[in-house]
DRENVO-439312 format. One line per 5 residues: their letters; for each residue x, y, z of C-alpha. Coordinates in steps of 0.2 Angstrom, whole numbers, always signed. Last residue first. Layout:
a) X:Y:Z ~ ...;
# end
This chain:
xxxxx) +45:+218:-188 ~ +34:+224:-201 ~ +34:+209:-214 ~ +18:+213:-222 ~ +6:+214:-208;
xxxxx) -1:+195:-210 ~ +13:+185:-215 ~ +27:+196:-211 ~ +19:+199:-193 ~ +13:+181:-190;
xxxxx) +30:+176:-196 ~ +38:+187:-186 ~ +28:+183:-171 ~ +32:+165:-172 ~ +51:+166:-174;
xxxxx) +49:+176:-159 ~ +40:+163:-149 ~ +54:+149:-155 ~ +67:+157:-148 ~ +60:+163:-133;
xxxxx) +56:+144:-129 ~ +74:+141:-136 ~ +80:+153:-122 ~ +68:+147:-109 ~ +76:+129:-108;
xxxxx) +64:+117:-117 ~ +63:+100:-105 ~ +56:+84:-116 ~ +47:+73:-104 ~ +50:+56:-98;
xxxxx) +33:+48:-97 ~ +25:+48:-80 ~ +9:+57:-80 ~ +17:+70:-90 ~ +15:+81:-79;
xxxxx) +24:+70:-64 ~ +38:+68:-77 ~ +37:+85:-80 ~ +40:+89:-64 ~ +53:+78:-61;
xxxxx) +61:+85:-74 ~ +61:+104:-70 ~ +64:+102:-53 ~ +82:+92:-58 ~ +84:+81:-44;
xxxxx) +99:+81:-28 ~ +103:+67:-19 ~ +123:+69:-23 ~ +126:+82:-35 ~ +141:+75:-46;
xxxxx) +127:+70:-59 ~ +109:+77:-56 ~ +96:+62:-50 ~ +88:+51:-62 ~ +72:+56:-70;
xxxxx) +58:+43:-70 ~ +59:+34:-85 ~ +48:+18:-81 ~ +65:+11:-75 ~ +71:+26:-65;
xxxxx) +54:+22:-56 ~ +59:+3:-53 ~ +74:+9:-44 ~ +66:+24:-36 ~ +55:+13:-26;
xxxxx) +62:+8:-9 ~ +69:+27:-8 ~ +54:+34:-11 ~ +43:+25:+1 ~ +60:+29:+15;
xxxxx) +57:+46:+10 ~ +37:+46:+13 ~ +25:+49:-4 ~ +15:+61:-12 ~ +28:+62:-27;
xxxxx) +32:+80:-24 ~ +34:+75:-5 ~ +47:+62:-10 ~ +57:+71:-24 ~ +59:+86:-9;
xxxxx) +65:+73:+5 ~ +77:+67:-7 ~ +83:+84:-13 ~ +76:+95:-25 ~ +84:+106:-36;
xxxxx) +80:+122:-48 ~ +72:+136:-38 ~ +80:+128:-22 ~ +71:+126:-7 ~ +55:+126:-13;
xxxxx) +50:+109:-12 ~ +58:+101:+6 ~ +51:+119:+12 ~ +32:+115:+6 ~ +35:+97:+14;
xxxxx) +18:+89:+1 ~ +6:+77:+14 ~ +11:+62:+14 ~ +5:+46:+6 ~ +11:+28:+11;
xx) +8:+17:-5 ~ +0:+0:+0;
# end
Protein backbone atom coordinates (compact mmCIF):
# COMPACT_ATOMS: atom_id res chain seq x y z
CA UNK A 1 0.00 0.00 0.00
CA UNK A 2 1.54 3.39 -1.08
CA UNK A 3 2.18 5.61 2.21
CA UNK A 4 1.02 9.26 1.23
CA UNK A 5 2.25 12.48 2.81
CA UNK A 6 1.15 15.46 2.84
CA UNK A 7 3.54 17.81 0.28
CA UNK A 8 6.93 19.34 2.76
CA UNK A 9 6.47 23.07 1.20
CA UNK A 10 10.22 23.88 2.45
CA UNK A 11 11.51 20.24 1.13
CA UNK A 12 10.01 21.74 -2.42
CA UNK A 13 10.97 25.23 -2.58
CA UNK A 14 14.29 25.23 -1.31
CA UNK A 15 15.92 25.64 -4.40
CA UNK A 16 14.45 27.18 -7.66
CA UNK A 17 16.00 24.36 -9.70
CA UNK A 18 16.72 21.10 -7.28
CA UNK A 19 15.21 19.10 -5.02
CA UNK A 20 16.62 16.81 -2.50
CA UNK A 21 15.48 13.33 -1.45
CA UNK A 22 12.90 14.68 1.10
CA UNK A 23 11.76 17.17 -1.75
CA UNK A 24 11.39 14.23 -4.75
CA UNK A 25 9.33 12.43 -1.98
CA UNK A 26 6.83 15.06 -0.98
CA UNK A 27 6.42 16.02 -4.87
CA UNK A 28 5.62 12.44 -5.38
CA UNK A 29 3.10 12.19 -2.35
CA UNK A 30 4.99 9.72 -0.85
CA UNK A 31 7.35 9.26 2.54
CA UNK A 32 11.43 9.21 2.07
CA UNK A 33 12.09 5.74 2.91
CA UNK A 34 8.55 4.98 0.26
CA UNK A 35 10.72 6.70 -2.18
CA UNK A 36 13.83 5.30 -1.61
CA UNK A 37 12.38 1.59 -1.90
CA UNK A 38 11.01 2.56 -5.16
CA UNK A 39 13.26 4.83 -7.13
CA UNK A 40 14.72 1.90 -8.73
CA UNK A 41 11.81 0.64 -10.67
CA UNK A 42 10.76 4.32 -11.26
CA UNK A 43 14.11 5.24 -12.99
CA UNK A 44 12.97 2.10 -14.91
CA UNK A 45 9.70 3.65 -16.28
CA UNK A 46 11.88 6.81 -16.95
CA UNK A 47 11.61 8.67 -13.93
CA UNK A 48 14.39 11.23 -13.94
CA UNK A 49 17.64 10.11 -12.45
CA UNK A 50 19.10 12.37 -9.91
CA UNK A 51 21.82 15.32 -11.19
CA UNK A 52 25.46 13.97 -11.85
CA UNK A 53 28.14 15.10 -9.13
CA UNK A 54 25.22 16.43 -6.91
CA UNK A 55 24.53 13.76 -4.52
CA UNK A 56 20.61 13.40 -3.89
CA UNK A 57 19.83 16.15 -5.66
CA UNK A 58 16.87 16.25 -8.71
CA UNK A 59 16.43 18.37 -11.61
CA UNK A 60 12.89 20.33 -10.55
CA UNK A 61 12.14 20.77 -14.09
CA UNK A 62 12.23 16.90 -14.89
CA UNK A 63 10.57 15.68 -12.11
CA UNK A 64 8.00 17.73 -12.85
CA UNK A 65 7.33 16.97 -15.94
CA UNK A 66 7.68 13.51 -15.34
CA UNK A 67 4.85 14.04 -12.73
CA UNK A 68 3.01 16.20 -15.72
CA UNK A 69 3.36 14.02 -17.99
CA UNK A 70 1.73 11.32 -16.06
CA UNK A 71 4.98 9.70 -15.91
CA UNK A 72 6.66 9.69 -19.43
CA UNK A 73 10.04 11.28 -19.51
CA UNK A 74 9.41 14.63 -20.77
CA UNK A 75 11.19 16.89 -23.15
CA UNK A 76 12.53 20.08 -20.94
CA UNK A 77 12.73 23.38 -23.31
CA UNK A 78 15.13 25.81 -21.68
CA UNK A 79 13.51 29.35 -21.85
CA UNK A 80 16.02 30.65 -24.45
CA UNK A 81 14.81 28.29 -27.17
CA UNK A 82 11.22 28.87 -25.77
CA UNK A 83 11.93 32.57 -26.60
CA UNK A 84 13.33 31.50 -29.50
CA UNK A 85 10.90 29.81 -31.05
CA UNK A 86 7.91 32.65 -29.71
CA UNK A 87 9.87 35.24 -31.80
CA UNK A 88 10.12 33.19 -34.75
CA UNK A 89 6.33 33.07 -34.45
CA UNK A 90 5.61 36.58 -34.22
CA UNK A 91 7.68 37.46 -37.17
CA UNK A 92 5.98 35.13 -39.23
CA UNK A 93 2.59 36.18 -37.98
CA UNK A 94 3.89 39.81 -38.66
CA UNK A 95 5.37 39.21 -42.11
CA UNK A 96 2.51 37.05 -43.03
CA UNK A 97 -0.28 39.08 -41.91
CA UNK A 98 1.26 42.80 -41.52
CA UNK A 99 3.65 42.54 -44.44
CA UNK A 100 6.76 41.87 -42.85
CA UNK A 101 6.83 44.78 -40.22
CA UNK A 102 9.05 43.55 -37.64
Amino acid sequence: MLHETQPDRHAIDASPLVLNLKGVAAALGVSPQRFRNIRRELEKLGFPRALPVLTGRWSRAAVVAWIEHNGQPAQIVSRSAADKAIEQAIAEFQHRYVGGVA
